[in-house]
C-alpha positions, 0 to 999 in steps of 0.5 A: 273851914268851910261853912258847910265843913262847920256844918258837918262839925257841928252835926258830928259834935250834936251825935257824939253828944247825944250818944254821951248824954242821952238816956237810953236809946236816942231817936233815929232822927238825934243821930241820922248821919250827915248824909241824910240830914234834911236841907233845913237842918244842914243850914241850921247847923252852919249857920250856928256853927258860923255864928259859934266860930264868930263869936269866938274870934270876936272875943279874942279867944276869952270864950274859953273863960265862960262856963259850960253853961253859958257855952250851952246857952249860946248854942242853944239861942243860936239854934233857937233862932235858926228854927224861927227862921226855917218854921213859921210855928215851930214845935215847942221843943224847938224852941224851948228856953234853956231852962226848958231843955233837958240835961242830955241836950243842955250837955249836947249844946256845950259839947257843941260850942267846945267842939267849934272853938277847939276847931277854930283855935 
């Protein structure tokens, strides 16, 4: 799979969480479709999808035996990493420690990270 397919996986795999996870009505901007998805966001997404799918060959495929949390937690420092990289002074939410996140988006992220291994398997 492509970089830029990972993207779009992982652009699919986030909506699909927030419409399971968030409570009421999400934002427009949690669901806007691929494409209308700002460039910085595109590359965002590949990048963590590049790095997901990294992780998971280099481990021989033994992600499957870390928790949902931890599958969560690495979605979420690879994307907290990415906000750094694209904003000099991110807003707060962008990059707010896991225990920071909310339920919805703690859920969303490990949704993320089974969406990419089930894909990389």
């Amino acid at each position: 799979m492509s970089q830029v397919e990972g993207a779009r996986l992982f652009r699919e795999a986030w909506v699909a969480g927030v419409r399971r996870h968030f409570p009421g009505e999400p934002k427009a901007g949690y669901v806007t479709p691929w494409d209308d998805t700002p460039q910085w966001e595109r590359e965002a997404a590949g990048a963590v999808y590049e790095q997901v799918r990294q992780f998971v060959a280099v481990s021989g495929g033994r992600t499957a035996r870390l928790s949902h949390e931890q599958r969560g937690r690495f979605v979420a420092i690879c994307w907290t990493a990415q906000m750094f990289k694209h904003f000099d002074d991110p807003k707060p939410g962008y990059v707010a420690d896991w225990a920071d996140l909310p339920v919805w988006q703690q859920e969303t992220d490990a949704d993320i990270f089974d969406a990419i291994e089930k894909a990389t398997s």
